[in-house]
N, C-alpha and C positions, 0 to 999 in steps of 0.2 A: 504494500500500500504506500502510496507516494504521501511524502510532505503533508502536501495541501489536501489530500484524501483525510490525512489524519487529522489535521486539525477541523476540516467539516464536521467529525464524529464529534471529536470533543465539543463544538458549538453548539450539537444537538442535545448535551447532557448539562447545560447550565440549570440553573436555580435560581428562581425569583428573586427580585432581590426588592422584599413585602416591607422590609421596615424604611425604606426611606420615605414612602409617602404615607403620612397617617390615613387611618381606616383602610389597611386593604388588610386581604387575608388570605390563605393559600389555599389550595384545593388540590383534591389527587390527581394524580396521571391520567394526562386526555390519551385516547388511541386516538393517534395519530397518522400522516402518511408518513412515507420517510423525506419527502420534501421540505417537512418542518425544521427549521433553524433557530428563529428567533430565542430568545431565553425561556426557559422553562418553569414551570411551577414543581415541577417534582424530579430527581435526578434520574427520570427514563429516559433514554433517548428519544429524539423526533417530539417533542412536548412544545407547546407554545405559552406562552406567558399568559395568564387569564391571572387578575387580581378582582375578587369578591370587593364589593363596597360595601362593610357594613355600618356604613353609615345611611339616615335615611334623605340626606340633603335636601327637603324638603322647603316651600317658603315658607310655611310658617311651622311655630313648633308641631309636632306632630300629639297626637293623643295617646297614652295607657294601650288600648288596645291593638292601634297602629303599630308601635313599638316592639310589640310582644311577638304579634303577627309578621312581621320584619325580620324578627330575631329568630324566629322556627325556619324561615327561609333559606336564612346564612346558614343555619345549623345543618339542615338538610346538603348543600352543597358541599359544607365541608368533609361531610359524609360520605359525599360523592352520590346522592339520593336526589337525581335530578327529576327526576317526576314527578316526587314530592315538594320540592321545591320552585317547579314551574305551576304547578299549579297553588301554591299558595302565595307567589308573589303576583300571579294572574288577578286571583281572589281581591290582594290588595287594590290591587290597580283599578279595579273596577269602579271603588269607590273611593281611591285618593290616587287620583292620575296624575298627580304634579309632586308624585314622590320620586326625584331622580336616582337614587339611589337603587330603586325596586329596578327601575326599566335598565338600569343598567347588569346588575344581576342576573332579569329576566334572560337578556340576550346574551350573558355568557352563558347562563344553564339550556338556553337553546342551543348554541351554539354543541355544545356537550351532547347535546342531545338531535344534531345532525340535523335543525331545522335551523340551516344560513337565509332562506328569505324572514324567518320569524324574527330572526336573531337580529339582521338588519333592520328592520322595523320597530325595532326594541332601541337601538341604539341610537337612531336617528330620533326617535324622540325622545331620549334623554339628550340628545344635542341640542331639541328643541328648546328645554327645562333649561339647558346648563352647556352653551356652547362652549367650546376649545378644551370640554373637558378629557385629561390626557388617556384615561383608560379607554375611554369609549375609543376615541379616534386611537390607541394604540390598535384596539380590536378589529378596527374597520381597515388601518392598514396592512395588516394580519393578512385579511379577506384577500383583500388588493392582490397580496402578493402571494396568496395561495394561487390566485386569477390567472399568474402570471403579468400582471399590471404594474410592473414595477415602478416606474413613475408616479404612479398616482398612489401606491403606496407610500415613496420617497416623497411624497405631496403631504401626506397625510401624516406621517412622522414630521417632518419639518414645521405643520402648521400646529402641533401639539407641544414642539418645544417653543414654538414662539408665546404661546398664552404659560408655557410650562419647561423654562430652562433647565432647570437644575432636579428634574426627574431622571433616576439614573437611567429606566429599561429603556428610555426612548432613546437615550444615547446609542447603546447597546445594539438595540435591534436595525438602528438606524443604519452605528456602523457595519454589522452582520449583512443588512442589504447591500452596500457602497461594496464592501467587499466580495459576497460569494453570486451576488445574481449582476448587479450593475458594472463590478469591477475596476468602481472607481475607487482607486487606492488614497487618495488624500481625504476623499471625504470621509473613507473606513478610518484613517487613522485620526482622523481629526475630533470621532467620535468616540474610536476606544478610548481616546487620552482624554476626554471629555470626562466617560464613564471612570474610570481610573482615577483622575480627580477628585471626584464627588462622592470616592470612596464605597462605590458599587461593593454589595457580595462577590462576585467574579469575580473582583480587582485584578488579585493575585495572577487570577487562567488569563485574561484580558489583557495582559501584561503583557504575558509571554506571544499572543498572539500579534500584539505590534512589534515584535521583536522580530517575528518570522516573517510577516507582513515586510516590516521595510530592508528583510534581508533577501526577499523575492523581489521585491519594487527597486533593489538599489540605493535606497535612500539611510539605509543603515551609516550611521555618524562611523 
């Protein structure tokens, strides 16, 4: 297995990296294709980043049973009990549709649950609620570049760090595209060393990946 084979493996076994933004939370291993790269939520290979919001960002406070009702939902995902959980953040929605929080959950345990036009539809209107927020649009550019849509992925990362700098996974997956699908090498490194800064989980694997990077690229000092 050449070089650059090997370090695609290893890019497919990264780990969330949950504590730099408050309210996210982890969730078990998606089966996934093996096209998957992006950072993961669980150390399996081919895993993509999905971060739970358990928060309910709602505009105004939310109620006792809202709450409660919210908190079974998160509970169920983290389970990995997405049916459970799609139908009781449905449940919520019905009767408090400006909980951003619910719809964005909603469409990752779609998502999990292998319905991408739900999942879309879930996400777009928690953008409606809460535009330039970074999970939603990490997810959508996810989609993008499962599509093959690389641009509009690299559209859609780029427009999550402008409302959201200093998010490590966007760095990350940012550079993970520049690098393995687009192959633009400044802009991969300009995000590893982004990510690397801001003291990502990966730092350390991230590291060594700019290392091998600008010893491919030539640009090694």
């Amino acid at each position: 297995m050449s070089m650059h084979c090997s370090k695609c493996w290893s890019m497919a076994v990264v780990v969330a990296a949950l504590a730099v933004m408050p309210g996210c939370g982890s969730l078990p291993p998606a089966e996934e294709t093996p096209a998957q790269v992006e950072v993961g939520v669980a150390p399996a290979p081919e895993s993509v980043e999905e971060e739970l919001v358990p928060q309910l960002l709602g505009p105004l406070p939310p109620n006792l049973a809202v709450l409660e009702q919210f908190d079974v939902a998160v509970a169920a995902m983290r389970a990995g009990e997405f049916d459970a959980a799609r139908e009781t953040l449905e449940e919520l929605l019905e009767s408090n549709p400006d909980v951003v929080g619910a719809h964005v959950n909603l469409g990752i345990t779609r998502l999990r649950l292998r319905d991408e036009p739900g999942a879309m539809q879930a996400f777009e209107t928690a953008l409606g609620l809460r535009p330039q927020h970074p999970v939603v649009l990490n997810q959508l550019a996810i989609i993008e570049r499962r599509a093959g849509r690389f641009s509009e992925a690299q559209g859609l990362y780029q427009q999550a760090l402008d409302g959201q700098p200093d998010y490590p996974p966007l760095h990350l997956n940012l550079g993970i595209l520049c690098d393995l699908y687009l192959r633009q090498a400044d802009c991969a490194l300009s995000h590893y060393a982004r990510y690397v800064a801001l003291g990502g989980e990966q730092a350390e694997r991230v590291g060594l990946w700019i290392v091998d990077l600008e010893r491919r690229t030539g640009k090694a000092q």
